[in-house]
N, C-alpha and C positions, 0 to 999 in steps of 0.2 A: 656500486661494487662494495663488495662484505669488508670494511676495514683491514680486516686482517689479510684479505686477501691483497687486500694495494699494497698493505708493506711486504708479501713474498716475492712481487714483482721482481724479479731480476733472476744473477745465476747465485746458487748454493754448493757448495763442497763438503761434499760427503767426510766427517774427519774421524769419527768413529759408526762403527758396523757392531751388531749384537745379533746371532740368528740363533733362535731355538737352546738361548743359555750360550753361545758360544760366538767367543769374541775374533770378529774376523779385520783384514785388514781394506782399506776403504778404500784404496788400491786407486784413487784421480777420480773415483768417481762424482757424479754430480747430479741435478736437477736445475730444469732452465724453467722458471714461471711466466707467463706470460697473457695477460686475461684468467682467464680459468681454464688456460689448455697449458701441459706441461710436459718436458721431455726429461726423459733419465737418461742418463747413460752409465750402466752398473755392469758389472762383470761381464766384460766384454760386446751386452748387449745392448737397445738402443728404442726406450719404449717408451710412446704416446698417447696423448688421453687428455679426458678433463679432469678438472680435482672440485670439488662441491664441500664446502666446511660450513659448519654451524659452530658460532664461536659464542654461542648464548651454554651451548651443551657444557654439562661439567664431567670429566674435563671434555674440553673442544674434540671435536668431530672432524672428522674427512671422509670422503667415501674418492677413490680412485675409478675412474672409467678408463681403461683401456683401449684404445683407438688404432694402432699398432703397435706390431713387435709381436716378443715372443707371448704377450700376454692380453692380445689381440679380444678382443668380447667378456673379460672378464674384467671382475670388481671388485680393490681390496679397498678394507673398513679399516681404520686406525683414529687415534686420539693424535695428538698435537699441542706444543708450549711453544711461543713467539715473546722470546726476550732478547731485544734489542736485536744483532746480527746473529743471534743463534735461534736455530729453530732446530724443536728435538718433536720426534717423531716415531709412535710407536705403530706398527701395521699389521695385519694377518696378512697372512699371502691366502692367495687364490683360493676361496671355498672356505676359509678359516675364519673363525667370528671376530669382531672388533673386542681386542684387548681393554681392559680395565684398567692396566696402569701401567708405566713406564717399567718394564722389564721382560726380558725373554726367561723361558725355560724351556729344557730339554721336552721335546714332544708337540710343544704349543701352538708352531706353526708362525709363533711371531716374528719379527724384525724390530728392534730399537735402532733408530738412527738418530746422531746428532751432526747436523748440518750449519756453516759459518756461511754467514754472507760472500760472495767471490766480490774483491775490490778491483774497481775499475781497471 
C-alpha cells in the first residue's frame, strides 16, 4: 500500500470548506478511509468510491472514483498535503480539471478542504 495511503487510514473532519472562492461552513462533515475505498458524508449527502494518489507527483495527486451517491460514475481530480493529522485537500468537482494549487476562485469549479484526524 502507497504510504501515504496507510497514514489516511481512519476517519477525517471536515474543519474548513472553500468552493469556488467562497468560504463555506463544514457543517460535521467527514471522510472515512479505508483501503483505498472511502466514504464522505458532506452536505447532507452520502458518497462512495475509491481514491488512487501518486504521492511521487508534485504536488501529490488524487484522482476520486465514485461508486455511489449523488456522484455515482464520475471522477474528481485534486492535489493533496499530509502533515501529521491534517490533511488539506484541493479538488475539481465533476468534469472540472485537476487544480494547480491550494486555492479556490469564483468560476473554477474547485473545492479547498482541510480535514483533521477524528480521535478515537
Amino acid at each position: 500500500m502507497n504510504p501515504d495511503l496507510e497514514r489516511l487510514q481512519g476517519t477525517w473532519n471536515i474543519v474548513e470548506f472553500e468552493l469556488d472562492g467562497q468560504k463555506l461552513p463544514a457543517g460535521g462533515s467527514k471522510i472515512v478511509v479505508s483501503g483505498d475505498n472511502f466514504t464522505t458524508i458532506a452536505m447532507g449527502a452520502r458518497y462512495e468510491g475509491t481514491v488512487a494518489l501518486d504521492s511521487t507527483a508534485t504536488p501529490k495527486t488524487f484522482d476520486l472514483h465514485f461508486k455511489q451517491g449523488p456522484e455515482e460514475g464520475n471522477v474528481s481530480l485534486g492535489i493533496y498535503e499530509l502533515d501529521g493529522d491534517t490533511w488539506t485537500i484541493c479538488l475539481g468537482l465533476t468534469g472540472k480539471s485537476r487544480p494547480q494549487k491550494f486555492a479556490t476562485e469564483a468560476g473554477s469549479g474547485h473545492a479547498l478542504e482541510t480535514l483533521n484526524r477524528a480521535r478515537a
